[in-house]
N, C-alpha and C positions, 0 to 999 in steps of 0.2 A: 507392744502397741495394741491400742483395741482392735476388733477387728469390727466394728460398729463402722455402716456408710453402705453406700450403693455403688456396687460394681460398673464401671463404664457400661457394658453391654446395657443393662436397666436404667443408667441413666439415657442413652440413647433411645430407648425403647420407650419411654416414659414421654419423650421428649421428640420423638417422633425425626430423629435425624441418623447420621449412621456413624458410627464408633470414631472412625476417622476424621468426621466434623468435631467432635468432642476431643479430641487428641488435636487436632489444628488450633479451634478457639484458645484450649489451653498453652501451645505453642506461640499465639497470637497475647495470651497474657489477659485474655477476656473474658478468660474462666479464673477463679485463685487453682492454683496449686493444689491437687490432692496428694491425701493423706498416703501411706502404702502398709497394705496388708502385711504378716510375716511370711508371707508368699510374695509376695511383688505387687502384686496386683493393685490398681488406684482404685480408692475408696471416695467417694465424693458425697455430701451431705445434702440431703432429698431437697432444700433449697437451691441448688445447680439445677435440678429439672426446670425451675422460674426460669432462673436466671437464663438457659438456654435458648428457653421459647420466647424470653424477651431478645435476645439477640435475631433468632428467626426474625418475630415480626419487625424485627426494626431494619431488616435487610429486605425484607419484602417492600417495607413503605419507601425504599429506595434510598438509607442510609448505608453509609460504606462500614466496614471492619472496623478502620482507623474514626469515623464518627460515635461507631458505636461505644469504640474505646473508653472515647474522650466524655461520653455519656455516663459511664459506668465510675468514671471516679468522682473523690471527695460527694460533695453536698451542701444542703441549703442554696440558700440565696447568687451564691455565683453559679452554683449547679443549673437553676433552675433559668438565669440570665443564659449562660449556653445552649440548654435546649430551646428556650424562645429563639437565640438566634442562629443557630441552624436550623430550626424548623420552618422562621423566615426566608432564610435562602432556599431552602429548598421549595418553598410554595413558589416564590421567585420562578426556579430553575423549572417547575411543573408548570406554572404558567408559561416560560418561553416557548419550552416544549410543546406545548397543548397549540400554542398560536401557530407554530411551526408547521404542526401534524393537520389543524383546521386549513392552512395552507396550500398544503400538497392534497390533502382531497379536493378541494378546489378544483388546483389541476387536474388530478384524476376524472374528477366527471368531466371536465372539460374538454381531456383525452376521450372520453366514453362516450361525451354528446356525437364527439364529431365522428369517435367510429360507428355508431348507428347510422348516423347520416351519409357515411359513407356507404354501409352496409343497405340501407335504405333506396340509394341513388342508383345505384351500379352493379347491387346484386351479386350473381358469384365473381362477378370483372371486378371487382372493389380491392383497394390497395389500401392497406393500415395507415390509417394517415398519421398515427402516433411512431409508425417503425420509417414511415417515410422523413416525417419532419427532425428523429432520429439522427438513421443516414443522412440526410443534408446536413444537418450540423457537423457533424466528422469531417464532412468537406470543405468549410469554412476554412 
């Protein structure tokens, strides 16, 4: 067997992840299969460094394992229908989110107005009106 490829440690290294990522991906079937040294050792071909960082970013943009899988096979034109329409959903699922998140700060300052004003009125006698309105609720 040659002994031609890049040992996991420098693909990790290369790829800015830790050995362990690179032995999962491959157990995930998201990496192909390396080659093996006549020592044992996995040999992987300097294109797995791409390939890896393309898996990062596509886990950072908020794709799962299993999407990024699904990303990684075949090609052309149904390929490319897939990623349009996951990247659909997920603009979807970031907009819900975002409206969600714009939502609860809302309340947050709302929480915030009213603890000034309470902190404003009453000084050190002031009572959390966020911990009070709280407690009462548990009472219901």
């Amino acid at each position: 067997m040659s002994q031609s490829g890049l040992q996991i440690g420098e693909i990790a290294r290369r790829a800015s992840v830790s050995i362990d990522t690179i032995r999962y991906y491959e157990r995930r079937k998201l990496l192909p299969r390396s080659a093996r040294s006549e020592g044992g050792f996995r040999l992987f071909s300097g294109e797995t460094v791409r390939l890896v960082r393309f898996i990062k970013q596509a886990q950072e943009m908020g794709l799962s394992l299993d999407e990024i899988k699904e990303l990684l096979t075949n090609g052309g034109a149904p390929q490319c229908k897939r990623v349009r329409d996951l990247l659909m959903a997920k603009i979807a699922e970031l907009d819900e989110r975002m409206t969600k998140l714009r939502r609860f700060r809302r309340m947050l300052l709302r929480h915030l107005a009213d603890c000034e004003s309470e902190l404003q009125a009453r000084g050190p006698a002031a009572t959390c009106p966020m911990m009070t309105n709280l407690l009462n609720k548990d009472r219901e």
